[in-house]
C-alpha positions, 0 to 999 in steps of 0.5 A: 182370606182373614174374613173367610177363616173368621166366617169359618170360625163363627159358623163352626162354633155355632154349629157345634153350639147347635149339636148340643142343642140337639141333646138340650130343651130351648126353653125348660125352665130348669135347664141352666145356660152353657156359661163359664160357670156350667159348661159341663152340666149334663143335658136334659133329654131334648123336647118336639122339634128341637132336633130339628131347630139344632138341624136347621141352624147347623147348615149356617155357612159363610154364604148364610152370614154374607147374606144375612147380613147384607140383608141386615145391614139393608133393614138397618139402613132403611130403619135409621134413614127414614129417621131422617130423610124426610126432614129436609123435604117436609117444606115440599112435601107440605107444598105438595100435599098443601096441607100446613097444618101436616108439617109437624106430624110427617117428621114426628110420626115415624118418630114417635112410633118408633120410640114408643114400641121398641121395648116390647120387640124383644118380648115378643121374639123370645116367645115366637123366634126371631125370623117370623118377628123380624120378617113382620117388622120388614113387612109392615115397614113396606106397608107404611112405605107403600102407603107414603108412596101413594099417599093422596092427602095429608093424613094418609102419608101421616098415617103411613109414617106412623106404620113406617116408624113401627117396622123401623124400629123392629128392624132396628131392633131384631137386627141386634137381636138376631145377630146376638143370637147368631154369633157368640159374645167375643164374635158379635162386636164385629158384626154388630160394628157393621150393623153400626156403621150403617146406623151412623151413616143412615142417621146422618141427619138429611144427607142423604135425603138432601142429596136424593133431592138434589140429584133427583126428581125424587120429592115430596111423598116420592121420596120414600119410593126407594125404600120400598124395592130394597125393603123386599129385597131384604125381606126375599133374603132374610126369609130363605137365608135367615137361619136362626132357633125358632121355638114354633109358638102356637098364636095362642099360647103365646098371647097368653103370656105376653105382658099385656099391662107393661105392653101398654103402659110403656107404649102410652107412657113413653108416647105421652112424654115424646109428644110434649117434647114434641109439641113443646114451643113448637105447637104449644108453648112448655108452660101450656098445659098440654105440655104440661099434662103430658109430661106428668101423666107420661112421667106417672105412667112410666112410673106404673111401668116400673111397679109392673115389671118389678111386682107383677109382670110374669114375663117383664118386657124390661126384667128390673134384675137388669139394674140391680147394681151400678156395674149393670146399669152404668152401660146404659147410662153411657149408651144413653149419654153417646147417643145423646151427644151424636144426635144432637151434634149430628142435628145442629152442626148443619145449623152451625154450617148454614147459619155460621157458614153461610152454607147451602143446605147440600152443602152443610150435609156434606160439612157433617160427612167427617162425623159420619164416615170417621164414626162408621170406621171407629165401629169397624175398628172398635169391632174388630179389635174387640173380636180379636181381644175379647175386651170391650172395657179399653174400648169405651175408656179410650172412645169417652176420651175421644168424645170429650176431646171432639165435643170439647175442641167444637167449643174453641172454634172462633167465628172466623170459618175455619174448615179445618179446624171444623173437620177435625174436631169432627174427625176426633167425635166421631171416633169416639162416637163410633168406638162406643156405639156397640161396647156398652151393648156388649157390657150390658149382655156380658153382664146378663143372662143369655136368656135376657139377650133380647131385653137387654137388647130391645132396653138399648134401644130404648134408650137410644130412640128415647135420648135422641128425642131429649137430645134434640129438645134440650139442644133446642132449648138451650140454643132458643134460650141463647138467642133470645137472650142476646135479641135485644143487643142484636137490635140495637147493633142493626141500627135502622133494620131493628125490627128485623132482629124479632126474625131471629128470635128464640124459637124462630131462630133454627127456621130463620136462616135463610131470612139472613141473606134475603131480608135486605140486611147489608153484609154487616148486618148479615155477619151480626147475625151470624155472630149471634148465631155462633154465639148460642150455638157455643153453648150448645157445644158447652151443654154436649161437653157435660153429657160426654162427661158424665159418660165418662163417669159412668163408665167408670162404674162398668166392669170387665168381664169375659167376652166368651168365646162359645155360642150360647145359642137363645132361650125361647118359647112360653116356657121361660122361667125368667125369674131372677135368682133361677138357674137360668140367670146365673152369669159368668163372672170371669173378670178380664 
């Protein structure tokens, strides 16, 4: 009964947001936002086919939120778990193919295609509406998704990844969007909790994947065949339930005013530093000058970013005012931070459960389900509370607690298994992961116009998909670092089998783990190893601990503000004036 008054009440402010629409321009440069601060400014007489907008978005009912957001929860779903899925099949899926020199551009591929358009999403769903680019997104995910599906050789089912990685991370993205621009500030935690959680269940590195293969005859290529049904039945949804302002760009006009040069060079840049981190001690050592190049001339041409959007772009993909002081920019350092932690912890607790534990590959998914399943309750939670409250600021304070104490409990596991012990700490990560999934995102709008929803959104993103590659690269590097170091002890201590220590050495350490109970080494010599392996992984654990603790420190920097109740509906179209200072720009500033 509480959801269906909650559904009730969501649908009724935006219809009554919608009614004034009926009487206000979306996209007149001059009209001010509806905010704390102008709620009661006159409106300006309304524009072509804005009656018709305010119409449409009027018959949201209950039924229009279930739906739409079943269908949002499925894209989400589809976009986080094809992050994964494929990285437990890859041996099959190179066997099957026979093509070795593949195995490191199938898991790559949907990667980096993923992180290195995310930003310019946003941009383009200001100027053509959210429905047409999020349909796109679901539409070139089930390209990709078919290609991999019938993918005949090894460079066909690269190339398909690569198409899957650009739909993913718009329907990544325009789920946020769409939500923020469906539900008012105070309602949209709620929702974007839900979005969350299956975020979090999605990524839970390989679970799933492990599990499909396990139980099914799903392999290699085939095992992105399920996505393609339930990515058209989200698309079926979203394109007769969706309902949502659309400015009906024409084509043309709206090239005109895309930022073109940001457009480029946030895609090369951001390409050109995830591939070094990509090949790095993997195809090519860090001192390589592949490596090397790739790293600095991506870092020259973010740099060349920065200048574009800050001097000359007109329609910036991510607005400078955006980082104009600490209180805006310390949520997306402490969004940075949490997603840092959760990847990376998320990443080599299975490498913990295999190599410390001894566990199977199924089976050290399943060690990783307290994390997930008590990060996807912490969301829900966190949701609710902040729709009730309108406070998101007790949120984030009490989930960097949480975080700090579950990454630093993992650091006191002893060698000897203890289950428990793991399924707490696990337990305690996860709530603070999860408490603090969608806080800083509402921070960061909170903290913004309603006219910079979408790039405060789409920079997030960003982030998110840009730190979760660092996470996993320094995690490796520091776990590589540890093994290595401690190789030569490992030598001496297994005595006539020496020579099988260089096995477990440095960057082949997180591949060899299987090799420690089928190279002929006794059960002693196995526990030595497995030792090792603990030991480097302690330090992993100690480099995550810092992270989380920087984020607390940065949300110190986060100001409370207003979570309003009222829907401000969006501003889109090619006639945005997004410059800061303008009438358009101003912020409430109500302080809780």
């Amino acid at each position: 009964m509480s959801k269906a008054v909650g559904l009730a009440r969501v649908s009724s402010s935006i219809n009554s947001k919608n009614i004034a629409n009926d009487r206000a321009p979306l996209a007149r440069p001059n009209v001010p936002n509806t905010t704390v601060d102008d709620a009661n400014a006159a409106p300006a007489p309304a524009p072509s086919g804005s009656s018709e907008q305010a119409t449409e978005s009027s018959r949201l009912t209950s039924v229009n939120i279930a739906w739409t957001m079943m269908s949002l929860c499925l894209s989400v779903f589809l976009s986080s778990l094809d992050l994964t899925i494929v990285t437990p099949a890859i041996p099959a899926i190179v066997g099957s193919l026979k093509s070795a020199a593949g195995y490191t551009w199938v898991g790559s591929a949907y990667t980096l295609a993923y992180a290195a358009v995310t930003p310019v999403w946003g941009s383009v769903s200001d100027i053509w509406g959210r429905k047409p680019i999020m349909l796109i997104a679901v539409a070139i995910f089930l390209v990709g998704s078919l290609v991999c599906a019938l993918a005949p050789k090894m460079n066909a089912l690269i190339v398909g990844r690569a198409i899957q990685g650009v739909g993913g991370s718009g329907m990544g993205i325009m789920v946020n969007i769409v939500i923020s621009d469906m539900f008012s500030l105070r309602d949209r935690g709620l929702y974007l909790a839900i979005t969350s959680l299956v975020w979090a269940v999605g990524t839970g590195d390989g679970v799933f994947g492990s599990i499909v293969r396990h139980f099914t005859s799903y392999d290699g290529p085939k095992l992105t065949q399920p996505t393609v049904p339930v990515g058209a039945v989200s698309f079926l949804v979203l394109l007769f339930f969706l309902r949502v302002q659309s400015p009906r760009t024409p084509i043309t006009a709206g090239l005109k005013v895309i930022d073109w040069i940001g457009s480029v060079l946030i895609v090369g840049g951001a390409l050109m530093v995830l591939l070094a981190l990509e090949f790095g001690n993997v195809v090519y050592s860090w001192s390589s000058a592949t490596v090397i190049c790739l790293l600095i001339f991506g870092a020259a041409v973010m740099a060349l970013f920065v200048v574009n959007e800050w001097k000359i772009a007109k329609n910036p993909i991510i607005p400078i005012w955006l980082f104009t002081s600490p209180s805006k920019v310390a949520p997306y350092v402490v969004f940075a931070c949490n997603s840092y932690v959760f990847i990376g912890q998320a990443y080599y607790l299975p490498l913990y459960a295999q190599s410390v534990l001894a566990a199977t590959a199924l089976m050290s998914g399943l060690y990783l389900l307290p994390l997930i399943v008590s990060c996807a309750l912490a969301a829900a939670a966190a949701g609710i509370f902040m729709q009730r409250t309108g406070k998101y600021l007790p949120v984030m304070y009490i989930a960097q607690g949480f975080l700090v104490l579950g990454s630093g409990l993992l650091i006191s596991l002893k060698f000897e298994p203890n289950i428990t012990k793991l399924v707490i700490f696990q337990i305690l990560l996860g709530i603070g992961v999860g408490m603090n999934i969608e806080a800083p995102i509402l921070a960061a709008q909170a903290a913004t116009s309603v006219r910079d929803t979408a790039a405060v959104t789409a920079t997030m993103g960003f982030v998110r998909s840009l730190f979760t590659a660092i996470s996993v690269v320094v995690g490796g590097v520091v776990f590589q670092n540890e093994m290595s170091s401690k190789n030569g002890e490992l030598a001496s201590q297994l005595g006539s089998n020496s020579s099988l220590a260089s096995i477990f050495n440095g960057d082949s350490a997180a591949s060899s783990v299987e090799e420690i109970s089928t190279v002929g080494l006794n059960s002693d010599q196995q526990v030595l190893v497995r030792k090792t392996y603990f030991e480097a992984l302690k330090m992993v654990w100690v480099m995550y601990v810092a992270f989380a603790g920087l984020a607390t420190i940065f949300n110190l920097f986060v100001r409370a503000r207003k979570l309003r109740s009222e829907n401000e509906g969006a501003v889109l179209g090619v006639d945005r004036s997004r410059q800061e200072g303008s009438s358009t720009n101003r912020v409430a500033e109500t302080e809780l």
